[in-house]
Each structure stands twice: as structure tokens, then as C-alpha cells.
C-alpha positions, 0 to 999 in steps of 0.5 A: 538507461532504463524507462520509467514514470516520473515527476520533474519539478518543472512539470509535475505530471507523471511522464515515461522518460529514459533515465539513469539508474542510480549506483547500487549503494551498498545495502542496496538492491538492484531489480528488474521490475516483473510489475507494479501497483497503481495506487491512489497516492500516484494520481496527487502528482498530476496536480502537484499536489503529490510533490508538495505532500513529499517535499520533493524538489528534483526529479522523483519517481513514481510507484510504491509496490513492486515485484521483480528479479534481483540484477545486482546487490551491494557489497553489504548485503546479506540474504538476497542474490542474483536471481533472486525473485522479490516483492518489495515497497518501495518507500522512498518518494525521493529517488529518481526511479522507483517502481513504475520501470522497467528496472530500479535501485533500492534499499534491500530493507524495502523487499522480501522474497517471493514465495513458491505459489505466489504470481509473481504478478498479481504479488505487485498488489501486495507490499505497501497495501498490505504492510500500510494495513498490518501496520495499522492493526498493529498501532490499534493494540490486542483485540482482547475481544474488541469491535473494530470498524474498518473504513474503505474495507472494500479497497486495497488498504482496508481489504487486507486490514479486514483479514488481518484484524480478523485473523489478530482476533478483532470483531470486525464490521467493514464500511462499504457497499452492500455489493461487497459483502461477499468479499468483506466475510470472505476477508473474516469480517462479521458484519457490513456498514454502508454509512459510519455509524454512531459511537459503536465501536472499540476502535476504528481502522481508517483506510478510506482517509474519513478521519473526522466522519470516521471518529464519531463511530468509535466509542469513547475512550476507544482508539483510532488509527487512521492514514496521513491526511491534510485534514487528520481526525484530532483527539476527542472524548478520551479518544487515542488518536495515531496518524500514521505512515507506512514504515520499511519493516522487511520482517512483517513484508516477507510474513504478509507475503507469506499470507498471501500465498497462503490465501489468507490474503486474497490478491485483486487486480482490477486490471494490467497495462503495459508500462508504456501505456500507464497513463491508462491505469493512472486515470483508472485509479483517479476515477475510483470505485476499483476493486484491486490494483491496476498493474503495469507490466514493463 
């Protein structure tokens, strides 16, 4: 038995309960969780609302990023040992326990291993955030010298988006609080925007879930790439429009690991909390206004 965080279809809110690991698949990994993120799409449980969004019918746990120590491999598995230290996104909303436990079972494709020099703590902060905003960089195409807006540019998602578009050779301006300004050019970006502006920019990388408010600042014929939502940004003046989710991709996970212990990627946490008392940094992140991720440690 092993505690972790979870939603049962009688009642959806996020509760600590001892469950049953599932079996090590064979291209599965089994770890021990060092520590895992907080972050948005956790607190939609509470309502229901994250069951809904996911489909989910039986018991789901709960938690995307994770770092830890590998306790058992599958038969197939190639490249990951006993022992061995690991970050990994834990993409399957469905399985019974995933990164908010003391221990949990997952595809092998969802981790990579942990630098040298990289805390293998604060790293939690890292995974979904960061593979969500390179895979958004990604779907906006070459810079080719383009302007790029980022929306929520001072947040986990939109933080690494900056650093990432700024490295890839976009011209990027952040949308965000003048307070964060230090941080957004720390990230690579060369400018600041409190509020979206009009059609000023080549393309606009939608981490703050803006869709239609955000549309209006890309220029026609520009690109949008913005995140999954129930109210998603349609096409409009010659505008290529993606909606995207993260996708497993353990290639780009081990090299925004490899960025962050680099210091290309700046890891924030706004705070940690014993897993036992989650319940503190679920509340923290549904009030908002964080800078970082809040961490449970099991």
C-alpha cells in the first residue's frame, strides 16, 4: 500500500487515501516519489470539473511532474535501472496513482534521468511545464526573426515558453505584471505587456488560456498556438490557430532537463508541503497569483 491523492467517482475532491500500486507493465517504470508539482489543472477536481474534462469514471490519481528514484523496471525496459534518479510527466489522467505518492507506476516513455547539479526537488517544477512549453514553441514554426507574444509569461508554463522562444531566435515580449519584468528578460524576453494588445505580433503563444482575447494580438495571417480549453480561440483572418495537449515525448524531457540544470531554465517554487498536508498547496494554487510551483514532498 502506498498513500496518494486521489478522486473517486463518488466523490471527486482530492483526498489522501492508501492504495495498491498497480503491477509494473513491461515497459513500465516503478518510482519513489522525491516530490511533485501542484499545478492548475489539479484544483478542477474539487468541483468535478477535472473528471469531466478527462472522461474519467473510476478511481484517478492525481499529479503531472514528478521527480524520484527508480524501485522496479519492466521486463522491456531499456536505459533505466535500480536506483536510478528521475524526473518524469506523468501524462496518464486515468491511472489509479500517479505523481501526488509516496510511490507510483509509469510508462518509462513519461521520465528521463536527473542530471548532476540539478535539485532533485525543486526539478519537480520542471516536466509538464516545461515539455507543455516547448511543445508549444514547437507547433509556432521557425522564428525566422518573427515577434512572438506570450501570454501568462510570468507563470510556470509561459515562463519556460519565454526562455525557450527566446533561445529558438523569437523576438519575444511577455504578458504580465510590470513586477515581473526582471524575471521575463532574465527568461530572454525583450519586452513587457500588461494588457494583450492589438494585431502586433507574428504569432502568440497562449500559456494563460486567453484564446479569444489573446487572438486579437496576432497579426493577420500570424499563428496562434494556445492550450486546451472550453472556450478555444477559432480561426479568423488568415490566422493558423492549434489547440494543443502535452504530448509524452521522453527526447525533448531529458533535453529541458538538461536546460534547467544549465540555468537556461530558471526552476521557481513558490513553496513545499508535506504530501499529507496537500490540501495547503491545492488551495495555494486555486487562489493564483503564484510565482512557481508549490511541491509536496511524501
Amino acid at each position: 500500500m502506498t498513500l496518494a491523492i486521489v478522486s473517486k467517482a463518488d466523490d471527486p475532491a482530492p483526498a489522501l487515501d492508501d492504495v495498491t500500486l498497480p503491477l509494473v507493465g513491461p515497459t513500465d517504470l516503478r518510482v519513489r516519489v522525491t516530490a511533485a508539482s501542484v499545478d492548475p489543472v489539479d484544483t478542477l477536481y474539487e468541483s468535478g470539473l477535472g473528471r469531466t474534462i478527462f472522461g474519467l469514471t473510476g478511481t484517478a490519481g492525481l499529479g503531472w511532474s514528478l521527480t524520484g528514484v527508480v524501485t522496479g523496471t519492466g521486463a522491456e525496459v531499456t536505459g533505466f535501472s535500480v536506483g536510478d534518479p528521475v524526473a518524469a510527466a506523468h501524462l496518464d489522467t486515468a491511472a489509479p496513482v500517479r505523481a501526488h505518492a509516496e510511490e507510483t507506476v509509469l510508462p518509462a516513455v513519461f521520465a528521463g534521468h536527473l542530471p548532476d547539479g540539478l535539485d532533485p526537488v525543486d526539478a519537480a517544477s520542471v516536466p509538464v511545464n516545461a515539455l507543455t512549453a516547448a511543445q508549444m514553441v514547437d507547433r509556432l514554426g521557425p522564428a525566422d526573426g518573427r515577434t512572438l507574444l506570450v501570454t501568462g509569461a510570468a507563470g510556470a508554463v509561459g515562463g519556460y515558453a519565454v526562455a525557450l522562444a527566446a533561445r529558438a531566435g523569437w523576438t519575444v515580449t511577455g504578458l504580465a505584471r510590470e513586477s515581473d519584468r526582471d524575471f521575463l528578460l532574465r527568461a530572454g524576453a525583450r519586452d513587457l505587456a500588461t494588457e494583450p494588445p492589438g494585431p502586433a505580433f507574428d504569432a502568440v503563444a497562449d500559456a494563460a488560456l486567453l484564446h479569444a482575447e489573446a487572438l486579437v494580438a496576432v497579426r493577420d495571417g500570424g499563428t496562434f498556438v494556445g492550450l486546451s480549453s472550453a472556450t478555444p480561440a477559432t480561426p479568423e483572418r488568415g490566422i493558423d490557430v492549434t489547440v494543443m495537449n502535452v504530448e509524452p515525448d521522453a527526447a525533448k524531457l531529458a533535453e529541458l532537463l538538461d536546460l534547467a540544470a544549465s540555468g537556461v531554465l530558471e526552476l521557481r517554487v513558490a513553496g513545499r508541503v508535506p504530501l499529507t498536508e496537500a490540501a495547503t498547496a491545492y488551495a495555494k494554487v486555486a487562489g493564483g497569483g503564484n510565482r512557481g510551483r508549490w511541491l509536496l514532498l511524501p
